[in-house]
C-alpha positions in Angstrom: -31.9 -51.3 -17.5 -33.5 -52.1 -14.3 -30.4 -53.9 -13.6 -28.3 -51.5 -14.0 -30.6 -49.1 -11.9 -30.7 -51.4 -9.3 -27.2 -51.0 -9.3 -26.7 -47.2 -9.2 -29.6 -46.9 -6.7 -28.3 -49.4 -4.2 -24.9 -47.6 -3.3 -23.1 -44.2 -3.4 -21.5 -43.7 -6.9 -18.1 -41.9 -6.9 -18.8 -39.6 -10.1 -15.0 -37.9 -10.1 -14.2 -38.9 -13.7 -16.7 -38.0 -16.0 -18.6 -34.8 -16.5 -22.0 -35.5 -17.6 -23.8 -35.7 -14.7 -23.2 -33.7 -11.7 -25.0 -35.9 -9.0 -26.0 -39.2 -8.3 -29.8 -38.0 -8.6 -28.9 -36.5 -12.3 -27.8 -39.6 -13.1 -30.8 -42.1 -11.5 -33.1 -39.3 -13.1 -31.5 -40.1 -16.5 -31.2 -43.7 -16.6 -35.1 -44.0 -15.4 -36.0 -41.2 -18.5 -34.1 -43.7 -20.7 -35.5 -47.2 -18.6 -39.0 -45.8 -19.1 -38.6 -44.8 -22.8 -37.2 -48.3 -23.7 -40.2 -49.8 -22.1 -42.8 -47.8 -24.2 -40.8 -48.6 -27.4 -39.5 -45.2 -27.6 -36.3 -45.3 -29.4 -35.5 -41.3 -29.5 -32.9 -41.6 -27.5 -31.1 -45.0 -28.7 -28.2 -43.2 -29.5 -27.4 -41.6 -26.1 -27.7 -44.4 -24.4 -25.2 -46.0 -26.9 -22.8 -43.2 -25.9 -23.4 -43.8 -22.2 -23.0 -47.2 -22.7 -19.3 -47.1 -24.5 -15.9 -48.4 -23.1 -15.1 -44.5 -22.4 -18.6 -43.6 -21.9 -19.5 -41.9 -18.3 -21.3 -44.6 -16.9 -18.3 -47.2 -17.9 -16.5 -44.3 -16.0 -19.0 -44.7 -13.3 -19.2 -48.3 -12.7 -14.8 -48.6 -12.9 -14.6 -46.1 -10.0 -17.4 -47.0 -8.4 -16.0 -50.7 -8.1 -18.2 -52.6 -10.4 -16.7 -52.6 -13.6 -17.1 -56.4 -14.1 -21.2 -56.1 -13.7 -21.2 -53.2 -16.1 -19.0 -55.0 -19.1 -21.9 -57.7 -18.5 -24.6 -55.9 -18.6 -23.8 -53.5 -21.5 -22.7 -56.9 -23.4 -26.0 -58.0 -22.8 -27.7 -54.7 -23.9 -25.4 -55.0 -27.2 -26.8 -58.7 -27.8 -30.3 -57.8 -26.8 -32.9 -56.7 -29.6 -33.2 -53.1 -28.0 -30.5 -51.7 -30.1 -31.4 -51.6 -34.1 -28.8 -53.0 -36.6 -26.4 -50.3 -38.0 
């Protein structure tokens, strides 16, 4: 997560096709809510971050207009492989 905040933080994000967020703050604002809840253990919002996080998911959205597509499939890979997300 830091990565990917690191990321989104370091250069202007073109947000034209997705429609969650509405500005590049609303978005840093939500990856830090769920940065900070992963690194108290909180869980409650696993599942949004799973959406986020999907092939058609805004932030996949994000990072393919945004010109770095090839960081995000690594990073979400390594999310997927990391023990943060619970067996289904």
């Amino acid at each position: 997560m830091d990565e990917l905040l690191a990321i989104v933080q370091g250069s202007s994000q073109d947000l034209t096709w997705q429609s969650r967020y509405e500005s590049e703050q609303d978005l840093v604002r939500d990856l830090r809510d769920h940065a900070g809840r992963l690194a108290r253990g909180d869980v409650s919002r696993l599942s949004d971050l799973r959406f986020l996080l999907l092939p058609t998911g805004a932030l996949c959205e994000i990072a393919a207009s945004s010109g770095w597509l090839e960081r995000y499939v690594s990073l979400a890979n390594r999310l997927d492989a990391s023990s943060v997300w619970p067996p289904t």
